[in-house]
Structure formats: structure tokens, C-alpha cells
C-alpha positions in Angstrom: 102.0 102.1 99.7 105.5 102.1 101.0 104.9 104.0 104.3 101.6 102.2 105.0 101.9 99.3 107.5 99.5 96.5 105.9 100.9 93.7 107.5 100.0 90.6 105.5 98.8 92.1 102.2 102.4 94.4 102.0 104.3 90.7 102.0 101.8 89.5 99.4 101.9 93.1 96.9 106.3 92.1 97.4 105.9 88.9 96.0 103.8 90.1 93.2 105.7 92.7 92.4 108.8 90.3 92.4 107.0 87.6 89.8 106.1 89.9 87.8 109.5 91.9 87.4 111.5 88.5 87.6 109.5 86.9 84.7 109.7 89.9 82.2 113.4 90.9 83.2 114.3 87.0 82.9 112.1 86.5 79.0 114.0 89.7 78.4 117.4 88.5 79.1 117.3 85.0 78.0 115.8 86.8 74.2 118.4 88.7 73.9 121.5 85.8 75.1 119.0 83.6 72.1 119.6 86.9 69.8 123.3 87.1 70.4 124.1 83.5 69.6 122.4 83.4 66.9 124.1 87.0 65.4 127.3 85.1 66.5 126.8 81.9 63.7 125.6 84.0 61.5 128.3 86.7 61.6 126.2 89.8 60.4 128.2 92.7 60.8 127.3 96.6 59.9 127.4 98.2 56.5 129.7 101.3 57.7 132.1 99.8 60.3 131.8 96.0 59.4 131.5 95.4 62.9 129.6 92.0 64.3 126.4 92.6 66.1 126.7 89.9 68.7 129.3 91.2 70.8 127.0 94.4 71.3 123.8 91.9 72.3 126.3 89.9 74.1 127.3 93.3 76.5 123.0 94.0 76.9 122.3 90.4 77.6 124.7 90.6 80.3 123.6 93.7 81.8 119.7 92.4 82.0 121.1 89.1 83.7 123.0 91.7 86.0 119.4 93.2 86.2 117.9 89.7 87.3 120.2 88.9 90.0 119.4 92.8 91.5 115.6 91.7 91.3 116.6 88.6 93.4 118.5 90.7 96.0 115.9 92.8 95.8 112.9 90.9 96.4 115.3 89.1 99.9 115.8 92.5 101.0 112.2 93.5 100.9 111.2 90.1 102.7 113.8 90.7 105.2 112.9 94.1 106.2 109.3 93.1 106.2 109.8 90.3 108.4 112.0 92.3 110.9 109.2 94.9 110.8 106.8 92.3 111.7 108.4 91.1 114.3 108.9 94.7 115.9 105.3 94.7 116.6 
């Protein structure tokens, strides 16, 4: 699909491709931010180290919002390259 030139429908399969990856990666990320405050009132730890969960969820949630944000830059780099395309022909 990448090296194909479908005009119109390439610009439609990008946006599609960025709902779909921005509304999973975002449900994702905004679980596991819920799951980290709510380790942090609780203050569960682990039975061998007795060490808190929520800094751990706190590191992942962090990383998937990272995640988000490439999505984003993603998804403006695709458009942008797609438009220049277009306009080349």
C-alpha cells in the first residue's frame, strides 16, 4: 500500500489508521494513569521487596502517553508528505 499512489483513498486509509491507533493507544494510557492512582491511595506494595506498584504504572503510563504524542506526530507527517506528494503531480 505504501508504494502505491491512490491519491484520495491513501489520505483517507491515513486517517483511519490514525483513529484507530489514537483511540486504543489513548484508552490504553489514560487505564493505566486510572491504575496508577489508584495503586498510589491504596499503597499496595510487593510481598518480596515491599516495593509500591504505582511508581512502576506511573513509568508505563508515561511511556504510552509518550506513544500518543508519536501517533500525533505521526499521523502530521504522513498528511504532510501526502499533501506535498499531491501537489507534485
Amino acid at each position: 500500500i505504501n508504494n502505491l499512489n491512490l491519491g484520495v483513498f491513501k489520505t483517507w486509509l491515513i486517517i483511519l489508521k490514525f483513529l484507530l491507533m489514537i483511540i486504543i493507544m489513548s484508552l490504553m494510557a489514560y487505564a493505566t494513569t486510572k491504575t496508577s492512582l489508584k495503586f498510589m491511595s491504596n499503597e499496595r506494595v510487593t510481598i518480596d521487596l515491599e516495593l509500591y506498584f504505582y511508581p512502576f504504572y506511573f513509568i508505563c503510563a508515561f511511556g504510552m502517553w509518550l506513544s500518543v504524542l508519536a501517533i500525533v506526530l505521526w499521523f502530521i507527517k504522513e498528511l504532510s508528505q501526502t499533501n506535498s506528494l499531491r501537489k507534485d503531480f
